[in-house]
N, C-alpha and C positions, 0 to 999 in steps of 0.2 A: 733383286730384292726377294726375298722368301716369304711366302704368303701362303694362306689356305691349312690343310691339317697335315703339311709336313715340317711347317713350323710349328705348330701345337701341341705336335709327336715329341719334337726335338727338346723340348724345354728341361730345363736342369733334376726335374724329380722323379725321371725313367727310371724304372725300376729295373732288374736286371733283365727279367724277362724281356723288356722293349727293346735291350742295347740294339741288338740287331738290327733293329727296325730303325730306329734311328741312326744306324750307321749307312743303308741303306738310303733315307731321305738326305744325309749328310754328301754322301757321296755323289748322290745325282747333281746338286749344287756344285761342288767340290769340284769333279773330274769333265765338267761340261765342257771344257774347254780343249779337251786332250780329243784328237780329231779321230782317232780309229776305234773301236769299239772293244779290243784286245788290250789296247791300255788302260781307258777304264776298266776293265776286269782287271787288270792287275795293280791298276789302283787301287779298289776295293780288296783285294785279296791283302794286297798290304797294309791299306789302314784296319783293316778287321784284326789282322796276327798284329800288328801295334797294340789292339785293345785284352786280345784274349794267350799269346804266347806268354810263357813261362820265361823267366826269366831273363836273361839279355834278350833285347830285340834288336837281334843280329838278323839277316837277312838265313838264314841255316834255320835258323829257329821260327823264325816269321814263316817261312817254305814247308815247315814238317806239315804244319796244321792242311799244307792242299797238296801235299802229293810229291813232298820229299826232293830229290836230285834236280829231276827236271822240273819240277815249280821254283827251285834256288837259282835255277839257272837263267830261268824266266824274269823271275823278279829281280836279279842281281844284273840285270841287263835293262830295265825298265827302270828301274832306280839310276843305275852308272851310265847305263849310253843310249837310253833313247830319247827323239828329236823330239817330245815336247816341251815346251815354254815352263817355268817353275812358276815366274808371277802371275801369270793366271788363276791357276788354285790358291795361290798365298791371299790376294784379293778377295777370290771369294770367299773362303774360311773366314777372312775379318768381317765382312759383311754380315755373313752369315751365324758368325757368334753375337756382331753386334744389333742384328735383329730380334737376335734371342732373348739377349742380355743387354740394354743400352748403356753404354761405358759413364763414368761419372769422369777418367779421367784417364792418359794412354800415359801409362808407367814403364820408364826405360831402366832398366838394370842388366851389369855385367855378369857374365858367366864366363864362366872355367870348364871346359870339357878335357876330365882326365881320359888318356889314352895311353896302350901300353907297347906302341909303335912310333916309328917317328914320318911314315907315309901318309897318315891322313893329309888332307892338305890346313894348310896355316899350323902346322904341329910346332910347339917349340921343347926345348927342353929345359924344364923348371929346376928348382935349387938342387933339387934330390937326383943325382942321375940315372936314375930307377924309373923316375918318372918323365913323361912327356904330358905337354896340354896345348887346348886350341882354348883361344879367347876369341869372347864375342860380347857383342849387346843385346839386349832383346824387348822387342816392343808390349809392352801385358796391357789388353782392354783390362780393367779396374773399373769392379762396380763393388756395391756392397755384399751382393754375394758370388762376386765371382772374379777369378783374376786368371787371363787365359792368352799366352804367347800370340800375338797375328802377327811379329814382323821378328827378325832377327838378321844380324848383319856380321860376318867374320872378319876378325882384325887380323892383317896380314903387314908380317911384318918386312922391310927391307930384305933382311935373306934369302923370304922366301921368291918376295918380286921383282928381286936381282939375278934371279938364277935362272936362265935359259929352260934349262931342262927340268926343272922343278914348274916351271908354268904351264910349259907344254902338257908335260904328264898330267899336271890338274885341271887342263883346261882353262887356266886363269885369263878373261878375258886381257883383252894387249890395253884396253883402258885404264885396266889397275892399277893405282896408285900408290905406296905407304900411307896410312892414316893414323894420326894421333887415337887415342879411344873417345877423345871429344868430339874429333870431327866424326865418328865411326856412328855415335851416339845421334849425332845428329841428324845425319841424312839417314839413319834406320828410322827414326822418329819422325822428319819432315815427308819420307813416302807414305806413311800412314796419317798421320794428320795434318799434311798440307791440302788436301782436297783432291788430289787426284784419285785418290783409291772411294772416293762417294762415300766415305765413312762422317758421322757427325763431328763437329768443330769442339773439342773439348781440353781443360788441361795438359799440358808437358808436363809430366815431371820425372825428372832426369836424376835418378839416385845412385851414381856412377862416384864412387869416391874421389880416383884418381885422377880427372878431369880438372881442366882449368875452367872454372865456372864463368867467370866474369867473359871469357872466350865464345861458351856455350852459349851467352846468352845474348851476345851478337848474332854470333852465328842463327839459331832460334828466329830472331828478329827477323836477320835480312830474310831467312825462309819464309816471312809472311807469318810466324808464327808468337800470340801477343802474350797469351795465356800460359806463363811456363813455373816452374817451381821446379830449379837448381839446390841440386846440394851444395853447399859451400864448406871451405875447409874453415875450422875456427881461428884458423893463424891469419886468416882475413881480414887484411888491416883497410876499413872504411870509417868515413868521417859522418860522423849524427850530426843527422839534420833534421829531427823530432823536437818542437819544443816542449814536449812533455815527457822530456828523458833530464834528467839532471846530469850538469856537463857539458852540455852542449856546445860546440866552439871548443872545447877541449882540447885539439887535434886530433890525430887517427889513435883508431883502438882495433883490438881485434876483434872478429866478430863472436869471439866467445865472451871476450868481457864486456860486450855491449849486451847481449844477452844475461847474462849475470847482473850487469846495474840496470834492466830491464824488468827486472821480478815483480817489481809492483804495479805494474801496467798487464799481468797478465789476464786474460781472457778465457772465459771458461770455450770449451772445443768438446761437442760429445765424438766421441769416439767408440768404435764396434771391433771390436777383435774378431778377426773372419774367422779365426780356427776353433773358438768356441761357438755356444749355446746365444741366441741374440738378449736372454738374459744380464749375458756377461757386458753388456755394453756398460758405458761409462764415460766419465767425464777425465778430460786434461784439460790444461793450464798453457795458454800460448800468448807470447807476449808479441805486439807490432812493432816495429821503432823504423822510420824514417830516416835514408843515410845516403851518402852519395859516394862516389867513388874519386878516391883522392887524384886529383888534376883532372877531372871534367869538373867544369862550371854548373853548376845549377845542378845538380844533380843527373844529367844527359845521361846519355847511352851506355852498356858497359864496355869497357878496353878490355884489352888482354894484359894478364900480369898471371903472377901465381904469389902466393902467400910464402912469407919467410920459414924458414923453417926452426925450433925450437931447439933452446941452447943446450937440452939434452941428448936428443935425438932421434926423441921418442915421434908417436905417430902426432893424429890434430890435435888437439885440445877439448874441437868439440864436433859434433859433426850435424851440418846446421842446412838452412833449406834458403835458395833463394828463387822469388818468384819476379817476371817482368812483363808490366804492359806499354813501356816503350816511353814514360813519362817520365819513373822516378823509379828508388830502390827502395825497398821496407827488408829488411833486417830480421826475422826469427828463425828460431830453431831451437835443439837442449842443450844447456848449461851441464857444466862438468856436473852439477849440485846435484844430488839427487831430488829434492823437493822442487826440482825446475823444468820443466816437459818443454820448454817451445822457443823457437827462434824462425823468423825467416826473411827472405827479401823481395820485393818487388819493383820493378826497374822501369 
């Protein structure tokens, strides 16, 4: 835990002048872990040209700022091949931001890393064959003023962890698996807030498009995990189970037109735009509705299934949020309509 005035230093309104000082108390936390004293220095050599290098933070560029050839050579060996542990400093960092800033909520979202190679490891080659990328998920502490990566996980797909020599070269441990991007999402999300990392017990939310929700949020579950809010695709065909939705007993709808004939149930939600002025806050419109999942009883647990797909063949319809504490499903998120802000579920 960080304590005393090198947390006090660290706090988000450092001015330029402090960075350094601050990257200094960050790193003593950070690198405590890494057992010789030559890696910490070249841990801090490298988090510092992460803050202060020009342009790509390539390891060449990171290197010019201490002393050029031999600092690249240094650091491109400390990064690629020396024996210390990664989760260690990953842990701390989380800690450590989450002392700063305490989380309101740990937000999972995918990323796409363009690359203009096909060696990185997990590279695939996208539509364009110009282009190559690595997909991932990534863990964000989410507070109101701050939203800051502590976990991320690489989705690796069959090719890569079918090929002998493609693993070796990466070092890809012999445990690794293929993983769907749901299940990828999820154990990157249950290492940080299942308890093990001594981080606070706060919301999931899992804003992964491509994922089968109803999946995730099993999965979620059995990890111990009660508090979550899933996106859900709007072609999500579940049965209303709110009697204060008209219809009711209807049979299944999607979960875009249940939000649609939800409008008048909605709920005022203030809402803060992080990218502006805290003037700019404001108010939405989110509606609740109560629903269960067609063939569980009572509204139970959720299965796995995925949503039909639309007779055009266009993308969702709408792109919605479901949350679960293990009881029931509640239903919001936004409606196609523009005068319509909210939909979601909880399970």
């Amino acid at each position: 835990m960080i304590t005393g005035q090198g947390l006090e230093r660290s706090g988000l309104d450092a001015g330029p002048g402090d960075v350094d000082e601050v990257l200094h108390d960050l790193c003593d936390v950070l690198l405590a872990s890494l057992p010789r004293s030559d890696q910490r220095g070249r841990g801090l050599d490298y988090v510092h040209g992460l803050i202060h290098a020009r342009g790509r933070k390539s390891i060449r560029n990171i290197a010019s700022l201490r002393g050029g050839r031999a600092a690249e050579q240094r650091l491109h060996h400390f990064v690629c091949g020396s024996t210390w542990r990664w989760d260690p400093p990953r842990v701390a960092l989380a800690r450590y931001v989450a002392a700063v800033q305490p989380p309101q909520a740990w937000v999972v979202r995918p990323l796409v890393i363009t690359k203009t190679g096909e060696n990185s490891v997990g590279v695939e080659r996208c539509s364009s064959p110009a282009f190559y990328t690595q997909r991932a998920v990534g863990v964000w502490l989410a507070s109101e003023r701050l939203a800051c990566p502590v976990n991320w996980r690489l989705l690796l797909s069959g090719t890569w962890l079918g090929d002998p020599v493609r693993r070796a070269q990466a070092g890809i441990p012999a445990g690794a698996c293929p993983e769907t991007m749901g299940m990828c999402a999820v154990r990157a999300s249950a290492a940080v807030a299942g308890g093990d990392w001594g981080l606070p017990a706060r919301p999931v939310v899992v804003d992964v498009p491509e994922v089968d929700a109803l999946a995730v949020l099993g999965r979620l579950r059995a990890a111990g995990l009660r508090q979550q809010l899933v996106r859900v695709d709007g072609r999500l065909r579940l049965a209303v189970a709110d009697p204060a939705l008209p219809g009711r007993g209807d049979g299944h709808r999607s979960a875009a037109e249940i939000m649609r004939a939800a409008a008048p149930l909605r709920r005022p939600v203030p809402w803060q735009d992080p990218g502006r002025e805290r003037r700019a806050a404001g108010t939405v419109y989110w509606p609740r509705v109560r629903v269960r999942v067609p063939g569980v009883r009572g509204g139970g647990g959720p299965a796995g299934g995925s949503a039909p797909a639309r007779p055009d063949g266009a993308g969702p319809a709408v792109a919605g949020r479901a949350v679960a504490d293990g009881r029931r499903l509640v239903v919001t998120g936004r409606s196609g309509a523009a005068d319509t802000a909210g939909a979601a579920c909880r399970a």
